[in-house]
C-alpha positions in Angstrom: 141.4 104.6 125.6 140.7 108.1 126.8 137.4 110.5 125.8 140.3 112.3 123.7 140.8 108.8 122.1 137.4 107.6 121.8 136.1 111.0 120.0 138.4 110.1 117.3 137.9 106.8 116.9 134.2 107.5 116.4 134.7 110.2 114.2 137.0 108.3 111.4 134.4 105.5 112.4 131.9 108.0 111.0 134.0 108.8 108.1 134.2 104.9 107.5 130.4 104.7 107.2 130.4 107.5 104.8 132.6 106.0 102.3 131.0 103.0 102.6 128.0 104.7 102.0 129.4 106.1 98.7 130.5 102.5 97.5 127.0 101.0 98.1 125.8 103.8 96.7 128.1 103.2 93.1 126.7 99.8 93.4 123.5 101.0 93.1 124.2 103.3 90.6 125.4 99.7 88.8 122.3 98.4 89.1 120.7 101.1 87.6 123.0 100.5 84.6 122.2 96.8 84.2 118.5 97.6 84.3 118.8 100.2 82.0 120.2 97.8 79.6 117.1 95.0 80.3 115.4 97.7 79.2 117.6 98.3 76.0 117.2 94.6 75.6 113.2 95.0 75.4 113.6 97.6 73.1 115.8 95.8 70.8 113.5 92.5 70.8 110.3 94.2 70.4 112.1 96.4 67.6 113.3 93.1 65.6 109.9 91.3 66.5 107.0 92.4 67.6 105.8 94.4 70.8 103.0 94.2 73.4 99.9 93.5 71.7 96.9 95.3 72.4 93.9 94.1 69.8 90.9 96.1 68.3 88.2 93.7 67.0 86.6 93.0 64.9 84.7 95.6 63.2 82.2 96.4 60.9 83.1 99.1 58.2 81.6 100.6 55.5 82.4 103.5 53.7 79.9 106.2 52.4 79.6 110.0 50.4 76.4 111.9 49.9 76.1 114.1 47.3 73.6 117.2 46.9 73.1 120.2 44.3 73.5 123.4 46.1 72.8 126.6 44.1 75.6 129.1 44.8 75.6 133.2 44.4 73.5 136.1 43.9 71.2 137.7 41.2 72.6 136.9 37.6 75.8 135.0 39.1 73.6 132.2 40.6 75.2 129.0 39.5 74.1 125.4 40.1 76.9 123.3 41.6 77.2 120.1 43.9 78.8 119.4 47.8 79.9 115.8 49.1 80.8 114.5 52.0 82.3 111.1 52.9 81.7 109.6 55.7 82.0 106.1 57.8 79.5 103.8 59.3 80.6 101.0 62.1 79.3 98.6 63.6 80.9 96.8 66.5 79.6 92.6 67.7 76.5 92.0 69.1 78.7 89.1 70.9 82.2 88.1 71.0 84.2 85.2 71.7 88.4 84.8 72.2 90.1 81.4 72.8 93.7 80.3 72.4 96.7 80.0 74.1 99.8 82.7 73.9 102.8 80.3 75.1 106.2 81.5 76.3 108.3 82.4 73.7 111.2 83.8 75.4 113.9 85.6 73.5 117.8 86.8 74.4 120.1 89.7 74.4 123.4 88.7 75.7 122.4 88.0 79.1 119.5 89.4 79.4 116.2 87.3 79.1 113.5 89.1 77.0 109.6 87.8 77.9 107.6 86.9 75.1 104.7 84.8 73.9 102.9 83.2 70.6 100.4 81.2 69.9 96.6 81.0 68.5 93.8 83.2 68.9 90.2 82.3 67.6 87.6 85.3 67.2 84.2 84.5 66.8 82.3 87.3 66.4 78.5 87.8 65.9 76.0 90.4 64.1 72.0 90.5 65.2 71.4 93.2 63.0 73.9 95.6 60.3 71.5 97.9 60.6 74.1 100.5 61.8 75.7 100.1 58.6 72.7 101.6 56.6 73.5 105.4 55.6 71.0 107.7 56.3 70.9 111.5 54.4 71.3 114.6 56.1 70.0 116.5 52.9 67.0 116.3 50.7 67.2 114.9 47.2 70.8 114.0 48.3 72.6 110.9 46.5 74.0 108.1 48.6 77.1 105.9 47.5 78.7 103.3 50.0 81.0 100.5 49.4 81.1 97.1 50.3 80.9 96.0 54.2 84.6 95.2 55.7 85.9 93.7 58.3 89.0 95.2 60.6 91.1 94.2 63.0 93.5 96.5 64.4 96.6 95.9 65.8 99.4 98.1 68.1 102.4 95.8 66.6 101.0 94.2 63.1 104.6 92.4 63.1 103.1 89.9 65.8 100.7 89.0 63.2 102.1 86.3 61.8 99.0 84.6 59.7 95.2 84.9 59.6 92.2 83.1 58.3 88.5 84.7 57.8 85.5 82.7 57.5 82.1 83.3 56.6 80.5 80.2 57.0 81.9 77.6 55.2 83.2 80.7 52.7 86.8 81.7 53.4 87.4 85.5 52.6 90.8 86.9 52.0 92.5 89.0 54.5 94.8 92.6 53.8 97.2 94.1 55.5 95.8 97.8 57.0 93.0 98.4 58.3 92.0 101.6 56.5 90.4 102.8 58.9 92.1 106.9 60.1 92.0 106.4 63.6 93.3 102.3 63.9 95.4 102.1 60.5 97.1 99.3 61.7 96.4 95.5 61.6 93.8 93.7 58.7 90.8 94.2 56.8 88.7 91.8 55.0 85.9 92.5 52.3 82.5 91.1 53.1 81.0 90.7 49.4 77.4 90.2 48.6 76.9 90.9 52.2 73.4 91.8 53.1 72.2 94.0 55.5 69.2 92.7 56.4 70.5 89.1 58.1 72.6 88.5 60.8 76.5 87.9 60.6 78.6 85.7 62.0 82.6 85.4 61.2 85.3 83.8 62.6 89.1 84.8 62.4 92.1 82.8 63.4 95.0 84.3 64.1 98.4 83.5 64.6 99.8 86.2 67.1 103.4 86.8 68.5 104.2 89.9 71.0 106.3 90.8 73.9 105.3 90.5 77.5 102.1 92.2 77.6 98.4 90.8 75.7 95.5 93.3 76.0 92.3 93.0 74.4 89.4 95.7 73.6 86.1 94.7 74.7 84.8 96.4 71.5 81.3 94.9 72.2 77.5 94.5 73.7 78.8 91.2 75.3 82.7 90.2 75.4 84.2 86.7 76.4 87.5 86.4 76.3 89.2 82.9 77.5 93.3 82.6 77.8 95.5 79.9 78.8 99.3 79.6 78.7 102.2 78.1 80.3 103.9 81.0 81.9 103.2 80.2 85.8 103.5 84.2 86.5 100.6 85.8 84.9 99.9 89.7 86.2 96.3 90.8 85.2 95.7 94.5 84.6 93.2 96.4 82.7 90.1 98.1 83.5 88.5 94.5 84.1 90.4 91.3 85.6 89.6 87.9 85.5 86.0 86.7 86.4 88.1 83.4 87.1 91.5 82.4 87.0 93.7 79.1 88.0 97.7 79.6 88.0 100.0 76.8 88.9 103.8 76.1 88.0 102.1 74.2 84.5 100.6 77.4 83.7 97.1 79.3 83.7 94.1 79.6 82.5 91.9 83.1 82.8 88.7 83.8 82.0 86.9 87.5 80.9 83.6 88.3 80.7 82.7 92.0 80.2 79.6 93.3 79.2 78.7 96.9 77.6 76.5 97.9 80.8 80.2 97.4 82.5 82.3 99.2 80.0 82.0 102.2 77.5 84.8 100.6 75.3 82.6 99.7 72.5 80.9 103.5 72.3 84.4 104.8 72.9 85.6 103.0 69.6 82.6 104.1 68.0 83.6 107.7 68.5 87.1 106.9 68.0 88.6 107.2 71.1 92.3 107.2 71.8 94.2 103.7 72.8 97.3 103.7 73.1 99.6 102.1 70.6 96.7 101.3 68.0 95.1 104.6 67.7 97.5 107.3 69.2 100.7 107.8 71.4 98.6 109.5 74.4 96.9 108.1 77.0 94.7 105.2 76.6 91.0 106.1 77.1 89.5 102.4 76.1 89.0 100.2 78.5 91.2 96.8 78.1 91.5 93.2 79.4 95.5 92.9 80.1 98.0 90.3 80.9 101.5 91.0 81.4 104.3 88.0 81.9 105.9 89.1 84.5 109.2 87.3 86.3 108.0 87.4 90.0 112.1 87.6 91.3 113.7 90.0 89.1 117.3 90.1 89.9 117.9 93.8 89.6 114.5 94.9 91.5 115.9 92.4 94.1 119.7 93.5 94.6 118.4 97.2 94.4 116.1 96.4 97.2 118.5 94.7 99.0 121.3 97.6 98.3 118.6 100.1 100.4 119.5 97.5 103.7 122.6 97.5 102.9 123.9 100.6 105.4 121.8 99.8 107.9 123.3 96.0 108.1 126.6 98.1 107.9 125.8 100.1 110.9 124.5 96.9 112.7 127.4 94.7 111.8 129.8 98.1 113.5 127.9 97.9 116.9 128.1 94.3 117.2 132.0 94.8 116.8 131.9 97.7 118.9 130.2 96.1 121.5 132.3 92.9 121.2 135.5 95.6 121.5 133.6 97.1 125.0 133.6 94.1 126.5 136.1 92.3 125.9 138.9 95.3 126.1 139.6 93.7 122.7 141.1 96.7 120.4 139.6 96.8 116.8 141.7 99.2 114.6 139.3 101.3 112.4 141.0 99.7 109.4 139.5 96.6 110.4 136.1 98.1 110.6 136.5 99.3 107.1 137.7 95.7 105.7 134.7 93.9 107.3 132.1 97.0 106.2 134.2 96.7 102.6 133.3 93.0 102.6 129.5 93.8 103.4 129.6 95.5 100.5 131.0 93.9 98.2 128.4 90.9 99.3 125.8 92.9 97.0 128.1 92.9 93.9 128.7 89.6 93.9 124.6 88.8 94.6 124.3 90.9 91.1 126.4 89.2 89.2 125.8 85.8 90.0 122.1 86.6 89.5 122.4 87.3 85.9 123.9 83.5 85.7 122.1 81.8 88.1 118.7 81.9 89.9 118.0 85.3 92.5 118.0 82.3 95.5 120.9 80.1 94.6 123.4 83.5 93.3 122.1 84.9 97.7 123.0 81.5 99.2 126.3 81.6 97.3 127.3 85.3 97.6 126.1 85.0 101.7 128.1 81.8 102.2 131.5 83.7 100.7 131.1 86.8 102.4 129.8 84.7 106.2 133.0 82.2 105.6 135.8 85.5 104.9 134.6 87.7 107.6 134.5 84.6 110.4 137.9 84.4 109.3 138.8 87.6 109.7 136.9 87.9 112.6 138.8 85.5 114.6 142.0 87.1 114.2 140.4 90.5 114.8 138.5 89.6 117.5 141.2 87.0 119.1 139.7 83.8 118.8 138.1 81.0 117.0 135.1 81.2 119.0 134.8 84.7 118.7 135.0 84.8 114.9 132.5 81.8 114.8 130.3 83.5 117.0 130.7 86.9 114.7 130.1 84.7 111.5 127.2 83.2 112.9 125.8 87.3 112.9 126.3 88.1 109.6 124.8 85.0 108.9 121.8 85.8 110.6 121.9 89.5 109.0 121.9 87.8 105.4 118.8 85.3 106.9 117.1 88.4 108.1 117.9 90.5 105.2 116.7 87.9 102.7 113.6 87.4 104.8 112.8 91.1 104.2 112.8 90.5 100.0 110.9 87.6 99.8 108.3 89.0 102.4 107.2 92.2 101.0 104.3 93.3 102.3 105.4 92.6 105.4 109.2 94.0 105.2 108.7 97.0 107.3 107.6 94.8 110.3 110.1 92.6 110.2 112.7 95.3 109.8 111.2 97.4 112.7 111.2 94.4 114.5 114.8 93.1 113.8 116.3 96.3 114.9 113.7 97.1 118.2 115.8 93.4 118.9 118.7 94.5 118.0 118.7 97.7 120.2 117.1 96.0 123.3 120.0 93.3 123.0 122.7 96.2 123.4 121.1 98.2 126.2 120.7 94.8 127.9 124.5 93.8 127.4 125.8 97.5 128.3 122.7 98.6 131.2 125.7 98.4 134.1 128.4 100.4 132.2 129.6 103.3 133.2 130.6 105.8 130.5 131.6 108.9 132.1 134.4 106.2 134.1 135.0 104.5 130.8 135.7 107.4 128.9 137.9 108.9 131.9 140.1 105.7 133.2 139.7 104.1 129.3 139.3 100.8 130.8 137.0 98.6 129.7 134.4 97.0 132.1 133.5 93.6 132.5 130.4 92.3 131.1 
């Protein structure tokens, strides 16, 4: 093969790469799709059940108007008359409690698996002192009229509230839907009758909650505990706050929160009616929140996408071990043949998606790895003349997919290894081609011996 020759065999070589480029690149664009349509999934569950829960609560509410006589005018046209204004009073828990469990409860969309949870939550919540209910007048002579104290608990998805039980004591109080309170209208009130505000208050609420894949909780108060188990094995904590202890296992986990109002504003940001997001406003959420999420730790579409960004590198790898075979050997490989095995590479990564929406992310690599190993050591031995050498080329891609899968499940440490694999790489073709002579190689276009 002459320089003439060899020019154009690299440049439709080059032009092989590109197009292969383009069709990892629509299999990417694939991926995309089939996430986008998890997401339409979510959508459609959370829109037919119930969404991610974030809780407010409880409160104290009580409603109030002042009245005062005002005289309005001038001279002769001075005419007695009255002014009001309504206001509210609140009062968030000296202490609160949270217990239960929120199970897996895992819902389906075709093929797509939808995260969600229900179970039991028990609020215990306790008053020292109401004295923040007590109105006070801003105007002399004024008249003061409140109503009745109430209990709220507000709610971003009030579908997810499936049943609830106040108590006062041995006294069970009945529950409403709404919360009627401007800023967190949704979720459920409760009248406190007879209530005085004088003694302390204690009330517990049970609640029977259903949401998908996130919990958050408000730690509307001086002192909040907040205790969680469940049998999802893949808990992510967020928040402002995570766990003050935690213990995950493959049964499940169990958190713990404990959050105090020197630590967090939430309980004076409620007060003034603060912004969180999905209970009192669409913007962003200025509350502090204790957050779970139930997350799938191998998602098959954040793994093939990450694995489709190796791809052309593998590609480019797998076309200098084939070049270098073809160098020493003296073994012609037809660029046709380079676009069948690259072709093959590729289509590695649509099988790997589809047979991860079936199977599990580990099994559907092991299968699409073993197909795609066993057809281009095939191919390899015809293209490369011989069994060994199409054993020898099999046993490389099989070593690509080992390295490649390596580099997904170790994350935080996939540029190292990928640094790594191809400083190896490149040191094991200047080792193999240190004596060749290029100038006489591309002059005579014979190949040298190794």
């Amino acid at each position: 093969m002459g320089a003439r020759a060899m020019f154009f065999k690299l440049l439709i070589l080059a032009a092989v790469t590109l197009l292969l480029g383009v069709v990892l690149a629509r299999i990417g664009w694939l991926v995309d799709e089939r996430q986008q349509r998890q997401q339409e999934a979510v959508s459609n569950v959370e829109q037919s059940q119930a969404g991610a829960q974030t809780l407010l609560g409880p409160l104290l509410l009580r409603r109030c108007s002042e009245e005062w006589d005002t005289v309005g005018g001038e001279g002769r046209e001075r005419q007695p008359g009255t002014e009001k204004r309504d206001f509210l009073l609140a009062a968030v828990p000296s202490s609160l409690q949270v217990g239960g469990a929120l199970n897996q409860e895992a819902r389906y969309r075709g093929l797509f698996k939808v995260n969600g949870y229900a179970g039991q939550l028990q609020f215990d919540a306790q008053w020292t002192s109401l004295e923040a209910l007590r109105p006070r007048t801003q105007h002399a002579g004024s008249r003061l009229q409140c109503g009745e104290p109430q209990l709220l608990l507000a709610s971003s998805d009030p579908r997810g509230l499936r049943t609830a039980e106040l108590r006062r004591g041995e006294q069970r109080l009945e529950v409403r839907p709404g919360t009627l309170h401007p800023q967190y209208p949704r979720g459920l009130h409760a009248a406190l009758p007879e209530q005085a505000l004088d003694a302390p208050l204690q009330l517990r609420l049970t609640l029977e909650l259903a949401g998908t894949q996130r919990f958050a909780l408000v730690p509307a108060a001086a002192a909040t505990r907040l205790n969680l188990r469940s049998d999802w094995p893949h808990p992510s904590f967020g928040g402002r706050f995570l766990p003050s202890a935690r213990e995950v296992g493959e049964a499940g986990f169990s958190a713990q929160w404990r959050v105090s109002e020197l630590a967090s504003t939430a309980a004076a940001d409620v007060l003034d009616q603060k912004t969180i997001a999905g209970v009192g406003g669409s913007g962003p959420n200025e509350v502090d929140t204790l957050e779970l999420a139930l997350i799938d730790p191998v998602n098959p579409y954040v793994m093939s996408d990450r694995a489709i960004k190796y791809g052309l590198m593998f590609i480019l790898l797998t076309f200098v071990c084939v070049g270098l075979v073809e160098l020493l050997s003296g073994r012609r490989v037809h660029p046709l043949q380079y676009l069948f095995v690259g072709l093959a590479l590729s289509v590695f990564f649509l099988l790997l998606l589809s047979l991860s929406e079936q199977l599990s992310f580990g099994l559907s690599y092991l299968l699409a790895g073993a197909a795609a190993v066993l057809l281009l050591g095939h191919y390899g031995a015809a293209m490369l003349g011989g069994w060994r050498r199409g054993a020898a080329f099999g046993a490389g891609i099989a070593l690509l997919y080992a390295a490649l899968y390596l580099l997904l499940s170790l994350e935080q440490a996939a540029l190292l290894i990928g640094a790594l694999l191809l400083f190896a790489v490149l040191a094991a073709v200047m080792t193999l081609t240190r004596r060749i002579d290029w100038y006489a190689l591309g002059a005579t276009g014979s190949a040298p011996s190794p």
